[in-house]
MARZADO-199017 format. One record per residue (C-alpha): residue number from 0; residue in one letter; chain; y, z, x. Coordinates in nm, 2 decimals, decimal comma, always signed. Layout:
PASE	nr	rest	kette	y	z	x
PASE	NUM	A	A	Y	Z	X $
...
***
This chain:
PASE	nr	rest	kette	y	z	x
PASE	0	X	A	+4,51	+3,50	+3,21 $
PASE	1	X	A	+4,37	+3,50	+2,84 $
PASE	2	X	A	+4,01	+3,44	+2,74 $
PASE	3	X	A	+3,99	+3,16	+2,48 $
PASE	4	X	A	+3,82	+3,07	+2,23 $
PASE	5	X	A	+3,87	+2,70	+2,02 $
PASE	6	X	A	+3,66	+2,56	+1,79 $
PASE	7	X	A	+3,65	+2,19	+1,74 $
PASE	8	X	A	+3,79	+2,12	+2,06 $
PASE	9	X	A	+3,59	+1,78	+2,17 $
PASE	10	X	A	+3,91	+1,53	+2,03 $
PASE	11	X	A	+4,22	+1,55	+1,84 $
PASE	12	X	A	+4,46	+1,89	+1,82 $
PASE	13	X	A	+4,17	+2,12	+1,95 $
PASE	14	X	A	+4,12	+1,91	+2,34 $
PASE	15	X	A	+4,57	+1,90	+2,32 $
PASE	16	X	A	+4,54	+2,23	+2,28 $
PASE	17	X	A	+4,30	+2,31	+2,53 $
PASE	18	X	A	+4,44	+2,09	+2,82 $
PASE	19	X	A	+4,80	+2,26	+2,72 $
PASE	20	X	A	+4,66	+2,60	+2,76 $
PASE	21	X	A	+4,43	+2,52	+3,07 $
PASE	22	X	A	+4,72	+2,40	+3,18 $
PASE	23	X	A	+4,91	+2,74	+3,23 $
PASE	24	X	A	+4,59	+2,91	+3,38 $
PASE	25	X	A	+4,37	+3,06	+3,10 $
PASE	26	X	A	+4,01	+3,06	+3,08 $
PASE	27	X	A	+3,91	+2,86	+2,78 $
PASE	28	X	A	+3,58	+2,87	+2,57 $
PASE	29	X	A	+3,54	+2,52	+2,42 $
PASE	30	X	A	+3,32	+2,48	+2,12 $
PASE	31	X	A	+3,20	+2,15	+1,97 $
PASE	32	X	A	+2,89	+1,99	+1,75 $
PASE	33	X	A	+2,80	+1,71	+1,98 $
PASE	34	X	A	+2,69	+1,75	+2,32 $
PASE	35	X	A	+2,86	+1,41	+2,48 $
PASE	36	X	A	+3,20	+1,49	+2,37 $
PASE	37	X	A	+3,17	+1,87	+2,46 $
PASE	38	X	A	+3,04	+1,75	+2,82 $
PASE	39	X	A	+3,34	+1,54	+2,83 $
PASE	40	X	A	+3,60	+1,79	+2,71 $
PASE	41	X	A	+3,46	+2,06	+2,97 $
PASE	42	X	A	+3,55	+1,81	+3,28 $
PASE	43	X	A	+3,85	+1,69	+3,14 $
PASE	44	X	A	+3,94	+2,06	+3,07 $
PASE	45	X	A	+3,81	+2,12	+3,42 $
PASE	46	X	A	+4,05	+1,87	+3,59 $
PASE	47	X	A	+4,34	+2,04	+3,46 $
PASE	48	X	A	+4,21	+2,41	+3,52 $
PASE	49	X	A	+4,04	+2,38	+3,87 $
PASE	50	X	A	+3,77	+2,59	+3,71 $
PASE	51	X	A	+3,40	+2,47	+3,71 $
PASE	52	X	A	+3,21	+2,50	+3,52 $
PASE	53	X	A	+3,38	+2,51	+3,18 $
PASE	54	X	A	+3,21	+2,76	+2,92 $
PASE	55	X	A	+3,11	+2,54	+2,60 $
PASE	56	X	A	+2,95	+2,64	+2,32 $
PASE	57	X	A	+2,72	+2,38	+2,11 $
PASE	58	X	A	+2,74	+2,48	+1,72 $
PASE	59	X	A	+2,76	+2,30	+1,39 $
PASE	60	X	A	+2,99	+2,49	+1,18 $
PASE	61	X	A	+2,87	+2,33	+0,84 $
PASE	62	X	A	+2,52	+2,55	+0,88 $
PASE	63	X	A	+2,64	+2,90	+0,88 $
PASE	64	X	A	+2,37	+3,04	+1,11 $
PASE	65	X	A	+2,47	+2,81	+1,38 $
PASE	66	X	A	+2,82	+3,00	+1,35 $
PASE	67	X	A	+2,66	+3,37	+1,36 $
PASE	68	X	A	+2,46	+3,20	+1,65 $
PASE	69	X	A	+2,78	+3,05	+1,83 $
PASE	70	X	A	+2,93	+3,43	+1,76 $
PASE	71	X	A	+2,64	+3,60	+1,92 $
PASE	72	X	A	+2,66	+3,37	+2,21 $
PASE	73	X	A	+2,99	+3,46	+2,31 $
PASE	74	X	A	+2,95	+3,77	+2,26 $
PASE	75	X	A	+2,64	+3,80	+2,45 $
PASE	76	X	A	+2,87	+3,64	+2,77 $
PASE	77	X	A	+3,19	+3,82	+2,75 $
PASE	78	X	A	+3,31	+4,15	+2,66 $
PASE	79	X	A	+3,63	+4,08	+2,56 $
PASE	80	X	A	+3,87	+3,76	+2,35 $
PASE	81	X	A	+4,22	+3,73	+2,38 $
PASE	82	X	A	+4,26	+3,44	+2,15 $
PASE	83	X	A	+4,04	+3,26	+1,88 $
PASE	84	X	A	+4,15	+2,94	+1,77 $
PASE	85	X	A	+3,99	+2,83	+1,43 $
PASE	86	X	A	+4,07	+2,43	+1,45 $
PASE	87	X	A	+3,75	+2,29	+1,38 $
PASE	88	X	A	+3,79	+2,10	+1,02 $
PASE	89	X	A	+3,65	+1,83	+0,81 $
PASE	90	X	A	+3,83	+1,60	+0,51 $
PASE	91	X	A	+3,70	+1,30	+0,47 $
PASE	92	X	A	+3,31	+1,26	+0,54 $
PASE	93	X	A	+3,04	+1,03	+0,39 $
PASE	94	X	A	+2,85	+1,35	+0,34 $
PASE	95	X	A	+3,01	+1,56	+0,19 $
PASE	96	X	A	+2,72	+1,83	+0,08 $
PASE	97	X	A	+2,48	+2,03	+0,37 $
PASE	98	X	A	+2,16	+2,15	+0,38 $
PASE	99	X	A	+2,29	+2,46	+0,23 $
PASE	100	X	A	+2,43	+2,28	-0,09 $
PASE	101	X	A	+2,81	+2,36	+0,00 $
PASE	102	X	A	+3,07	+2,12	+0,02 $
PASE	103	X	A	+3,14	+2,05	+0,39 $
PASE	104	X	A	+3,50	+2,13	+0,37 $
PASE	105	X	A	+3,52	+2,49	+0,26 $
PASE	106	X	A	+3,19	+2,52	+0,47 $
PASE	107	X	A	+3,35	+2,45	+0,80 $
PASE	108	X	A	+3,74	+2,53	+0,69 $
PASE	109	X	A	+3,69	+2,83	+0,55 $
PASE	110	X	A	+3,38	+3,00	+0,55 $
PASE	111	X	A	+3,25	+2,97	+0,93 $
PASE	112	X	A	+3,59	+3,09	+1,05 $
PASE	113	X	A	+3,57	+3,38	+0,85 $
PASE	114	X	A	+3,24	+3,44	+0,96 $
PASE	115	X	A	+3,30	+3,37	+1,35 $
PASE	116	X	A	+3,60	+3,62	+1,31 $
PASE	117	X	A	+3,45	+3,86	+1,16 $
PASE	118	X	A	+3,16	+3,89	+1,39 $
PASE	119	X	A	+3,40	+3,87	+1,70 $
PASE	120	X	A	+3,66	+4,12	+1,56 $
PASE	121	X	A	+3,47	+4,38	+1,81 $
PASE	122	X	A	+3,58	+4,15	+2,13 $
PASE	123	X	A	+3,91	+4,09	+2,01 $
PASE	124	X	A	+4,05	+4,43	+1,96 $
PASE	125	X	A	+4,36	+4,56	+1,88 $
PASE	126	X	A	+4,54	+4,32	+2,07 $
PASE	127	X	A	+4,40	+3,99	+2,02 $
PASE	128	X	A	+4,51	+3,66	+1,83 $
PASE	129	X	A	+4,32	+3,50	+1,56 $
PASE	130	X	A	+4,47	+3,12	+1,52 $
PASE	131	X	A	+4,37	+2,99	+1,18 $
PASE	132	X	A	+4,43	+2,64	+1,11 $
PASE	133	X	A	+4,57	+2,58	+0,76 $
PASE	134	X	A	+4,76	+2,27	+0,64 $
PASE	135	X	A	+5,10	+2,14	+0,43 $
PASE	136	X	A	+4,81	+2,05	+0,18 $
PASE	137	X	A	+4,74	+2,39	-0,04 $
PASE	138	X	A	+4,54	+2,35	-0,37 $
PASE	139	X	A	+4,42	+2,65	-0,60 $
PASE	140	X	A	+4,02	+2,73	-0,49 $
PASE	141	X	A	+3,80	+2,71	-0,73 $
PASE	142	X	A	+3,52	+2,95	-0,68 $
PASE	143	X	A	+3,30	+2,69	-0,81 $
PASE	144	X	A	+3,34	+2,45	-0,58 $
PASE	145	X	A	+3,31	+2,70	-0,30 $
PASE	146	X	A	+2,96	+2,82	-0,39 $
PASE	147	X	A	+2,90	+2,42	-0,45 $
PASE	148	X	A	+2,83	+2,47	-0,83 $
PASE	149	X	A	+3,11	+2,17	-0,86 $
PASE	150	X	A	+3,16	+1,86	-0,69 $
PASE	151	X	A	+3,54	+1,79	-0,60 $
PASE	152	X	A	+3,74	+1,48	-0,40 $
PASE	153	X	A	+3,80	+1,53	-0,04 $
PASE	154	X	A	+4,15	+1,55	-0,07 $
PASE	155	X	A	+4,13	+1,83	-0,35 $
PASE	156	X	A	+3,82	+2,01	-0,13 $
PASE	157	X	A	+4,00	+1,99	+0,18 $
PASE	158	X	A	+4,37	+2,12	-0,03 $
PASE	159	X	A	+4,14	+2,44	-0,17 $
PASE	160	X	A	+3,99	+2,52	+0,15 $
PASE	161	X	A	+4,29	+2,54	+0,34 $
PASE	162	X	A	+4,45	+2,77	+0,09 $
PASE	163	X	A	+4,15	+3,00	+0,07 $
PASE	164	X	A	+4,19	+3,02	+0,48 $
PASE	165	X	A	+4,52	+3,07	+0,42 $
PASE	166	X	A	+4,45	+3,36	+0,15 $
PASE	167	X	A	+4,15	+3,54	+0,39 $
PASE	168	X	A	+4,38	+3,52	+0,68 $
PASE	169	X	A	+4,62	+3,79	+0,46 $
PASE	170	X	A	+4,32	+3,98	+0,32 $
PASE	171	X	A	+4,17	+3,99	+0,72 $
PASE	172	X	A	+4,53	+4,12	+0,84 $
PASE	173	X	A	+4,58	+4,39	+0,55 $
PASE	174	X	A	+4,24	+4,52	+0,62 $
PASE	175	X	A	+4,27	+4,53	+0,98 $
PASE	176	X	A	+4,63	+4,67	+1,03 $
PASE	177	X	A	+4,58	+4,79	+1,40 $
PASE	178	X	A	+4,48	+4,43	+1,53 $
PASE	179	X	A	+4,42	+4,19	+1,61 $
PASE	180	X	A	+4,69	+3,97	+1,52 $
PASE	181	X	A	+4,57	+3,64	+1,29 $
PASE	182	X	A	+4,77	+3,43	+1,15 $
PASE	183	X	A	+4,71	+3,08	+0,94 $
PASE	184	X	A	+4,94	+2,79	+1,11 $
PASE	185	X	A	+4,99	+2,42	+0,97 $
PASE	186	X	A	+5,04	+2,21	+1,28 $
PASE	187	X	A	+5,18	+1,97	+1,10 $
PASE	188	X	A	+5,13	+1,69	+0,84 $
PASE	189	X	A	+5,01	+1,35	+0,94 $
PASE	190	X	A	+4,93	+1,40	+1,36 $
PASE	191	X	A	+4,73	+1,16	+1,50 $
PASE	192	X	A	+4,42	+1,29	+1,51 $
PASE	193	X	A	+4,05	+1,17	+1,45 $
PASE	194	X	A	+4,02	+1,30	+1,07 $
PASE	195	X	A	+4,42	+1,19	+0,97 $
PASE	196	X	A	+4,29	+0,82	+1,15 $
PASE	197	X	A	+3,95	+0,81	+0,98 $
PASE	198	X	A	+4,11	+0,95	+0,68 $
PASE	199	X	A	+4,43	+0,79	+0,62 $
PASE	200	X	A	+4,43	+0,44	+0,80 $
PASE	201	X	A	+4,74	+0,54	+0,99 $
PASE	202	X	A	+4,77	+0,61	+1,40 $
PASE	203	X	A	+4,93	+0,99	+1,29 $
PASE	204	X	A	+5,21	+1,16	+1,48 $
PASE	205	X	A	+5,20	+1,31	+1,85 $
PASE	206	X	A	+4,93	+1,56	+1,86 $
PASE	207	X	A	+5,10	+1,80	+2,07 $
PASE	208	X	A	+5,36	+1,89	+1,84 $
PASE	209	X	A	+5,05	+2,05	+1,69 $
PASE	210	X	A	+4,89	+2,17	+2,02 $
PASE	211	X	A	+5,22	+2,30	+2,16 $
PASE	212	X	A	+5,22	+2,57	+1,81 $
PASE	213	X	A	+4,88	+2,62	+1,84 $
PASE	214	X	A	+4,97	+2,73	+2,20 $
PASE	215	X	A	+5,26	+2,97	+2,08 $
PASE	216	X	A	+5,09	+3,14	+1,84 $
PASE	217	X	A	+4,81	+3,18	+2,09 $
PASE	218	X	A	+5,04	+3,29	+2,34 $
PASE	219	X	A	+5,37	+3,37	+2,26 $
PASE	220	X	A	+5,58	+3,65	+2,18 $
PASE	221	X	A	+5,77	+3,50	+1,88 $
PASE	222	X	A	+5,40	+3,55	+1,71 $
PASE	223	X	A	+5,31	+3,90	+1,79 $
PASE	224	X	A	+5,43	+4,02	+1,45 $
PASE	225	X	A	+5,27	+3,76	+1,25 $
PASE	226	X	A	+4,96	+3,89	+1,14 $
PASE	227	X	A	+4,91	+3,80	+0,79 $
PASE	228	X	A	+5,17	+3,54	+0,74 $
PASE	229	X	A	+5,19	+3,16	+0,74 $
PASE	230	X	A	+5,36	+2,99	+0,96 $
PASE	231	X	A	+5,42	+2,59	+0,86 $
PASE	232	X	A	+5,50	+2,37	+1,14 $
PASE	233	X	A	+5,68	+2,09	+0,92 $
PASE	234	X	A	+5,97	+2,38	+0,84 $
PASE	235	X	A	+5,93	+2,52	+1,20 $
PASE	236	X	A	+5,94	+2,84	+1,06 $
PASE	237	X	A	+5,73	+3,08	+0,84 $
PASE	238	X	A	+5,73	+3,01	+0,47 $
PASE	239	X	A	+5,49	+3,15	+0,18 $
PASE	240	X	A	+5,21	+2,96	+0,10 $
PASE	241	X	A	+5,11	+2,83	-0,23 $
PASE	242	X	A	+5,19	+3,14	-0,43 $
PASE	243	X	A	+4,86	+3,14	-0,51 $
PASE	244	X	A	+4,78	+3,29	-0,19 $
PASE	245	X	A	+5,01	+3,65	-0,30 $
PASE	246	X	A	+4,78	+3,75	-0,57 $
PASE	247	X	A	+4,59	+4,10	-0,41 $
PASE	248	X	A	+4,34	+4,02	-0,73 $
PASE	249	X	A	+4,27	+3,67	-0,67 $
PASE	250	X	A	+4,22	+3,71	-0,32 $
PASE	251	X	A	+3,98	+4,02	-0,36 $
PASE	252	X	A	+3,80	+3,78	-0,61 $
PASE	253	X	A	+3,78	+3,53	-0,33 $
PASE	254	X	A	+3,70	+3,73	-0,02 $
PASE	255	X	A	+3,41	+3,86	-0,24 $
PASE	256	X	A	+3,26	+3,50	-0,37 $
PASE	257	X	A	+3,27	+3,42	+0,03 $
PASE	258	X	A	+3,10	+3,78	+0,11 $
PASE	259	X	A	+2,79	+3,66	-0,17 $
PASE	260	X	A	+2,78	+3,33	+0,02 $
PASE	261	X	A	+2,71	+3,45	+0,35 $
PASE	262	X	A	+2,52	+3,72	+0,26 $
PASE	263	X	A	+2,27	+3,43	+0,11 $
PASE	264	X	A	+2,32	+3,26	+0,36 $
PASE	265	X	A	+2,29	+3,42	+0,72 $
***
């Protein structure tokens, strides 16, 4: 049984997920922003599991203390993850600025999961899994836009902020050669989930072709040597990312604007 941990699991590819894996007996640690559908997810979870109650953890990952807080509180509970699933994610919104003055996608794409990995690195150890969910859609970031300074479209915000997960996922590997294990995933393009709906106007594909990699990578032993690399769902295979994502100077340049941001900011 594995311990863990998925953000952004109260609808879409994050609850899949979470029923697929409760499914086969893991204890899951299900994170959300509102209360109703985090109650919800925890019995439906619950149902599947036979376990009660079902940890949840109540966070907004736009405000970047709420994500060292959602860190700590794990951390203050367990002693140990076997799996952290990055999922939560934002494209379209009608507010697309926070409190903080950062654009909402690269706040809750990119920056919280590197700042909830970080500070959980010491429960995951050598041998756990960091799931980072990127996407087909891969834009050059513009630091810019990541510190707020400039205003972009959803679709370019959301294109950048998948490729700087993308490129942090690398740098987080390189840096931590020992373990654990994280590697950024596309689920793949188009599933029918609330933001591709809300988004998009269409119903979306079947949602557990993306919950069913989410659960491999988790999981399986086809990902055990796949720290650092990309793995896109679409190809069913890994690929490189936007090339973009192989240049050691521009990702030290982006790891360090993020670094400045957080420092300012929790």
């Amino acid at each position: 049984m594995r311990i863990i941990l998925i953000t952004g699991a109260t609808d879409g590819i994050g609850l899949e997920t979470a029923r697929m894996l409760a499914g086969s007996g893991h204890k899951l640690l299900l994170h959300g922003r509102n209360p109703k559908k985090l109650e919800a997810g925890a019995r439906a979870i619950a149902e599947i599991s036979g376990a009660e109650p079902v940890e949840t953890y109540l966070a907004d990952l736009s405000d970047m203390k709420q994500t060292a807080a959602l860190a700590d509180a794990v951390s203050a509970k367990h002693d140990r993850l076997d799996v952290l699933i990055n999922n939560a994610g934002v494209l379209a919104t009608p507010k697309p600025i926070t409190a903080d003055g950062l654009d909402i996608r690269f706040a809750v794409n990119t920056l919280a999961p590197y700042l909830l990995t970080k500070r959980l690195l010491p429960l995951l150890g050598r041998s756990g899994r960091v799931v980072n969910l990127s996407s087909a859609a891969q834009a050059p970031v513009d630091l810019q836009a990541l510190a707020g300074r400039t205003h972009l479209s959803h679709n370019a915000a959301y294109a950048q902020s998948k490729l700087a997960i993308t490129i942090w996922t690398r740098f987080m590997a390189v840096t931590n050669p020992e373990g654990p294990m994280i590697v950024a995933v596309n689920p793949g393009s188009l599933l029918g989930s609330k933001m591709v709906k809300e988004s998009y106007g269409v119903s979306g594909g079947d949602l557990r072709i993306g919950a069913d990699i989410l659960a491999r990578a988790a999981t399986s032993a086809e990902f055990e040597g796949a720290s650092g690399k990309y793995y896109d769902n679409d190809a069913r295979r890994f690929s490189p990312p936007n090339p973009t994502a192989q240049d050691a100077a521009g990702e030290k340049k982006l790891v360090q604007a993020m670094e400045q941001i957080l420092t300012r900011l929790t």
